[in-house]
Structures are given as structure tokens and as C-alpha cells.
N, C-alpha and C positions, 0 to 999 in steps of 0.2 A: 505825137506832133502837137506843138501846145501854135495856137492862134492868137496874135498881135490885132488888136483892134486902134488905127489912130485917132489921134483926138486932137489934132491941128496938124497944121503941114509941119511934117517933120523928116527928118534926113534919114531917108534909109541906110545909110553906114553908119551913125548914131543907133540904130534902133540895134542892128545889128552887133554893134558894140557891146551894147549894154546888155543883150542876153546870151549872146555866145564870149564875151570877154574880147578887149583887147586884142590880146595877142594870136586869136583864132578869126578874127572880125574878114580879112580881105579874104580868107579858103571859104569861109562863112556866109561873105556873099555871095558867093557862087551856089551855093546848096541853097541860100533862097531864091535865089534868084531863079534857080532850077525849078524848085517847086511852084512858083509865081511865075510863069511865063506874061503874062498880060503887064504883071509891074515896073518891067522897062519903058512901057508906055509913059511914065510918069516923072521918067525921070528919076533925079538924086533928091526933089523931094514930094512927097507921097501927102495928096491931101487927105483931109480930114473924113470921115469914115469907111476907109479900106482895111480889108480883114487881111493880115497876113499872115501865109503856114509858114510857122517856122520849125523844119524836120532837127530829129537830134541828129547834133554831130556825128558822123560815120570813125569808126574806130580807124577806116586806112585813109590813108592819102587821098588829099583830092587838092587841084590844083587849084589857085585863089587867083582872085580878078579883084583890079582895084578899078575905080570909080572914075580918080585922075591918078596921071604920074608926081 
């Protein structure tokens, strides 16, 4: 599990982006979002020094959750 350290308010689907890719980003949030229970407190964006887990992708299925429609 590698840890996201922020360094200004930034979008958590952007961060999300950028280390799981694209096209894995909305299943993507859901497993962080899983392992960060507290970081829905902050909303879509995460100020400046909060540590985030971010778990490796799971080889099965998991179901994605997007931010907005």
C-alpha cells in the first residue's frame, strides 16, 4: 500500500487519476475511499497535509462510485 501525502487542496479524483490511471479512476475510488473512511469528510477536495492509503488494485471486480453524475 503506497501513501499519498497532499501538498495544497487537491481533487481527490485527480489524485486518483493520476495513480490508478484513467480508465480504472471511478472502481478506484471506491477502494480508497474504503481504506480512508474519515476522507469523505473533506469532500471532492482534500486539503493540504493529509496522508492518503492508497491499496493496490484488487485483481476481481469491485464496483466504482463516481463523485458526480
Amino acid at each position: 500500500m503506497a501513501n499519498y501525502h497532499t501538498t495544497a487542496d487537491e481533487h481527490l479524483d485527480a489524485i486518483v487519476a493520476f495513480y490508478y490511471g484513467v480508465e480504472k479512476a471511478n472502481t478506484a475510488l471506491r477502494i480508497v475511499l474504503d481504506a480512508n473512511p474519515r476522507l469523505a469528510y473533506f469532500g471532492v477536495i482534500i486539503p493540504k497535509g493529509v496522508t492518503i492509503k492508497l491499496p493496490a488494485f484488487p485483481s476481481t471486480a469491485v464496483r466504482g462510485v463516481a463523485l458526480w453524475d
